[in-house]
N, C-alpha and C positions, 0 to 999 in steps of 0.2 A: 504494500500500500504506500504510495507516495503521496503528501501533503506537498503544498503549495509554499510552504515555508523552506522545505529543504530536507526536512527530517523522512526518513523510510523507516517503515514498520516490514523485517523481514520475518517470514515464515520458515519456522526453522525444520519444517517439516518437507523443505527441500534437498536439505543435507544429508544423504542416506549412503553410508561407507561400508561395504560387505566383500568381507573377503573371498573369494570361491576360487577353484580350482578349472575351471576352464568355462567356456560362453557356454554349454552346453550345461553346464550347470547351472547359471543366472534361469536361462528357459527351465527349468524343472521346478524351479523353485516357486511355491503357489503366490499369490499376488492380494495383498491387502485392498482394503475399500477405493484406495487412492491410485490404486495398479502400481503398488510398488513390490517387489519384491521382498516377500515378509520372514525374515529373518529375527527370530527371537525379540529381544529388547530395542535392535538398534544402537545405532552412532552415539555417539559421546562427542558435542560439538560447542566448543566454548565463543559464547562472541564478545568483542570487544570493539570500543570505539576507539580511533587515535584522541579523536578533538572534543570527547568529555565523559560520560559514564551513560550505560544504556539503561532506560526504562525496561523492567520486565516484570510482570506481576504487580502494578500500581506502583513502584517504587523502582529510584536511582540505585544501581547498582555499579563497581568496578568492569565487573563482566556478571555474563548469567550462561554457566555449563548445561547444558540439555541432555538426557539420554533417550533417544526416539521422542523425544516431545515436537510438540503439533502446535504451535504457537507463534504468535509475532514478541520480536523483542525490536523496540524503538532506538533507530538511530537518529540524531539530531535534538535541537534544542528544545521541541514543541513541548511544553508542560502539561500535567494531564490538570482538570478539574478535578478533586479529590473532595469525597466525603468519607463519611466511617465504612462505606457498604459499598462503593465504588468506586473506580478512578476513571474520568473521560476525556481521552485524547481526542479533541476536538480541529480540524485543521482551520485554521486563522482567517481565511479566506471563503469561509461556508457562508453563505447569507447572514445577513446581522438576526437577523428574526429568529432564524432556525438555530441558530448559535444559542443565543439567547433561551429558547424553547428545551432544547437537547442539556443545556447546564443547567435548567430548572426544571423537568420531570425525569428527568433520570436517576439524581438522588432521591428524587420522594420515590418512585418508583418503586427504588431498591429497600429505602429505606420503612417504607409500608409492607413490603415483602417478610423483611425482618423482623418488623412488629408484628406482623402476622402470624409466622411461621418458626421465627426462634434462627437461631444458626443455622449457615449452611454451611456442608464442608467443602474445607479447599482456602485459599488465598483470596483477596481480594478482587474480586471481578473487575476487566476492565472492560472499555466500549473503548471500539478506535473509530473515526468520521471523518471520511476524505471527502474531496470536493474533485470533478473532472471537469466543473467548470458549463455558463451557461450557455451548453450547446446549444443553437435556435432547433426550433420544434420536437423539441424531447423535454421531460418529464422523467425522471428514472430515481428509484431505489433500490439498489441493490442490498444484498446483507448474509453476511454469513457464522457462523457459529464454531469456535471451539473450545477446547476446554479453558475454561475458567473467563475466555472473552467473547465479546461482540463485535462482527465487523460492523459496519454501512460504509457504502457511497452512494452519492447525491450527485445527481445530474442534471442539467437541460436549464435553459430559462423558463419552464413552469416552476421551479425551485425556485426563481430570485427573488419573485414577492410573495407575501405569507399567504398560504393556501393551510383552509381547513383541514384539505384531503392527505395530503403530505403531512400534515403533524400529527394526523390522527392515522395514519399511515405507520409512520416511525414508533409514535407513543406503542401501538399495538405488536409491532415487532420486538422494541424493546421488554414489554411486559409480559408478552409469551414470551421469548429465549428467556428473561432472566427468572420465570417461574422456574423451569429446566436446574437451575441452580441448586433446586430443592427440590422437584420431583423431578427428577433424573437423575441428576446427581449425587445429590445427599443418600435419597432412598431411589430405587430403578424398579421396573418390572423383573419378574423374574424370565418369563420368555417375551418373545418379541410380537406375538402372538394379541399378547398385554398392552401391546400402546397405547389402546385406549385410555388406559388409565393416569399417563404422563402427557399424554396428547390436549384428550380430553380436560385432563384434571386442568395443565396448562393453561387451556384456550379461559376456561371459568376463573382459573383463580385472576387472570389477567384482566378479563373481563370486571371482576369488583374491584381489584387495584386500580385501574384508569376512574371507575366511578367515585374511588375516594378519593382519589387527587385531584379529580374535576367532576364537581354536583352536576355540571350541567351537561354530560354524556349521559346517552340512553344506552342503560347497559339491555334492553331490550333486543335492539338492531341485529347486533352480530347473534345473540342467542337464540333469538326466533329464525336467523341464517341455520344455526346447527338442528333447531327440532324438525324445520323444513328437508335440510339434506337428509337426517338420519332418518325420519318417513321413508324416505327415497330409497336409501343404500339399505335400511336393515331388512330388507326381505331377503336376505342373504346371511348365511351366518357372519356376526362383525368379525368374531373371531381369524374370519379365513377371508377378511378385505385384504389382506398384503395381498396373498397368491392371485387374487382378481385386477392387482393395482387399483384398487379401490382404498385408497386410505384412508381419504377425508372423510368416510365412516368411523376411524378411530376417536378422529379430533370430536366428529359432529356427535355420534351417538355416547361416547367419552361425558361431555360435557353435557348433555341430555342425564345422563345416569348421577354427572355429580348437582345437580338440580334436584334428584330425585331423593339422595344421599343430606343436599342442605335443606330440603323443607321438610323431609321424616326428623331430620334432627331436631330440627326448631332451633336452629342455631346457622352463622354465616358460615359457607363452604370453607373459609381461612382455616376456622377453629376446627372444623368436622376433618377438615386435612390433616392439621398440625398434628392433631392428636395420634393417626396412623405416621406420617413419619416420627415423631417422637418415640413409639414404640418400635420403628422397625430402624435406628438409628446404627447396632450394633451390626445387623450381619446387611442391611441397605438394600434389603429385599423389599418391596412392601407388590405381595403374588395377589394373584386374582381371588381367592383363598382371604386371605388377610382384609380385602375389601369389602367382599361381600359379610362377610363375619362382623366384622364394624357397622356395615348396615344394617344387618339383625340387629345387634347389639343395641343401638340410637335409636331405631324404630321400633325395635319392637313388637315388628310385620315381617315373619319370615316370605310373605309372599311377596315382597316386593323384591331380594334378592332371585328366589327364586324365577321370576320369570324378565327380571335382568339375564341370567344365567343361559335361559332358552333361545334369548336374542343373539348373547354372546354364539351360543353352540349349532342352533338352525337358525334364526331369524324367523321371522312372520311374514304370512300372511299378508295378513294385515296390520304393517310398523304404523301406522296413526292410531289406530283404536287401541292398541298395545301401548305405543307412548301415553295417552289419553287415559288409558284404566290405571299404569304405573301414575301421574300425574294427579289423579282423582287420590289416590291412596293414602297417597303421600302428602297434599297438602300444597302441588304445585297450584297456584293461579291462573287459569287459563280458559279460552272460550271456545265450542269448536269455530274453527275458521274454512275457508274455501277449500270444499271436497274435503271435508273431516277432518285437516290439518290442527292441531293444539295451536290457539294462536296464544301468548303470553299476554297477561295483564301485568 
C-alpha cells in the first residue's frame, strides 16, 4: 500500500524462503490459500528502515522479525491515529471529510466493541487508508482483511465530497471486519460449515454498533436485506451454502438466527454474544453445539433451537413461514410483508 506522503505499508507475506532440493520439488509441494507453496511455518524475515523505525502492530519499533506472518509493516513517516483499541494509519491526502469521518468512528467503533464484548485476543488492531486519488468517473472502495488489520482504499472523484453512501459504506466494512476481532478470532467456528455463526453473528453485532455510535441509522435497512435473502437461500440446507457458492446464506440467515437468539433472551445481541465467547475463551471454539445450547438455555424454548437446526441441516420448504413461526416465538417484531416475507418493525 502506498500513501501519498511517501511512507509504504509492505506485506510481509511476500517474502517466502524454502529450501528444496530441485524444481520438481517446489511442483509437488501442495499450495496454501495465496498459491504459495506451503511449507510448515515459513520464513523468518526481519524488516528495517534506514531513515527511522517501522510501524508494526500500532507501534514504533527498531525492526519487526516475522515468521510466515501475513501482515503490512509501515515504512515512512505517516503517524497512525491511536486510541486504546486501535491504531489508524490514515494517508494525509484522503479527503478532508472522510479523514475527519475515518478518525472519528473508528475508535468509537472499536471502542463500543470493547465495551461490548470484553477483550479480544491479539495486539492492537490496526486500519491502514490509502488514497489513489480523484480519478474522474469512479467511485471505488476497496478493502481487505488480515490478521490483526484493516486494509481500504479510496478512489475516484465521487470520494472528494462527502457522500452518505461512502461513509456509510466504510462505517459498515469497518464494523463487520472488526467484529471478526472477537468472533473469529478470539473465539472461531469449529468447522467451516459454521460461518454462519461469525458471518452472521458479524453482520448483527455491526449492525447495533453503527446504531450506537449514530441514533440516526436505521438499523432496520441492512437486517430486513438478511431476512429477505435468507427466505430466499434457506430452502437449501444453510449448512451446505459453501458447496452451492451460496454464502451470503451464512451472513443472511447467521444474522436472522442471532435476532432470534436476542429477542428469546430479552437482552441486546452484544451481551447474549459476550456471554458465549467469554465461556469458550480457553480452547476459542465456540461449535454449533455450544450455540444452540445457549439458546435453550436464554429461552427456554427448546423449539426454537430445534428447528434453527432443521434449516441449518435441510432447509425448508417454506424459509418465510419458518422464519415467521421462529420470529412469532421468540418475541421478534414483525408484520407479514409482500408474499409472506417477515417484514421488521
Amino acid at each position: 500500500m502506498v500513501f501519498t506522503d511517501g511512507s509504504v505499508a509492505l506485506w510481509s507475506g511476500h517474502f517466502h524462503l524454502l529450501p528444496v532440493a530441485s524444481a520438481a520439488a517446489v511442483e509437488a509441494l501442495p499450495l496454501d490459500l495465496n498459491g504459495i507453496p506451503f511449507a510448515g511455518s515459513g520464513s523468518q524475515v526481519t524488516f528495517r528502515d534506514t531513515n527511522g523505525r517501522v510501524l508494526h502492530l500500532g507501534r514504533r519499533f527498531d525492526s519487526a522479525t516475522l515468521i510466515g506472518g501475513k501482515v503490512y509493516v509501515l515504512f515512512g513517516p505517516l503517524q497512525p491515529v491511536a486510541s486504546a483499541d486501535i491504531a489508524a494509519v490514515i494517508d494525509p491526502a484522503l479527503p478532508e471529510w472522510l479523514k475527519r469521518e475515518l478518525a472519528a468512528s473508528t475508535p468509537a467503533i472499536f471502542a463500543a466493541f470493547a465495551n461490548m464484548l470484553g477483550p479480544h485476543d491479539g495486539p492492537t488492531p490496526m486500519l491502514l487508508v490509502s488514497w489513489q486519488g480523484p480519478t474522474p468517473g469512479k467511485v471505488s472502495m476497496g478493502g481487505s482483511v488480515l490478521p490483526g488489520q484493516i486494509g481500504m482504499t479510496f478512489e475516484g472523484i465521487g470520494v472528494v465530497a462527502e457522500s452518505r453512501d461512502v461513509r456509510d459504506s466504510a462505517r459498515w466494512f469497518i464494523a463487520h471486519e472488526g467484529a471478526h476481532f472477537w468472533l473469529g478470532n478470539t473465539v472461531s467456528y469449529e468447522r467451516s460449515r459454521e460461518a454462519w455463526i461469525t458471518e452472521g453473528g458479524a453482520d448483527l453485532l455491526a449492525v447495533r454498533i453503527i446504531a450506537a455510535i449514530d441514533p440516526a441509522s436505521d438499523p432496520r435497512l441492512r437486517l430486513q436485506q438478511a431476512v429477505n435473502d435468507c427466505a430466499g437461500l434457506a430452502i437449501r440446507p444453510i449448512e451446505q451454502a459453501g458447496e452451492r457458492n451460496e454464502n451470503r446464506a451464512f451472513y443472511a440467515c447467521g444474522a436472522v438466527f442471532g435476532l432470534v437468539a436476542e429477542a428469546a433472551a430479552r437482552r441486546p445481541f452484544g451481551a447474549w454474544m459476550r456471554a458465549l465467547i467469554d465461556a469458550n475463551r480457553v480452547d476459542r471454539v465456540l461449535s454449533r453445539a455450544d450455540w444452540l445450547v445457549a439458546l435453550d438455555r436464554t429461552s427456554g424454548d427448546p423449539t426454537l433451537s430445534r428447528d434453527i437446526a432443521l434449516l441449518l441441516d435441510r432447509g425448508s420448504p417454506d424459509p418465510k413461514a419458518a422464519i415467521a413461526s421462529l420470529f412469532t416465538r421468540a418475541g421478534v417484531r414483525f408484520e407479514a410483508g409482500p408474499e409472506g416475507t417477515p417484514r421488521l418493525l
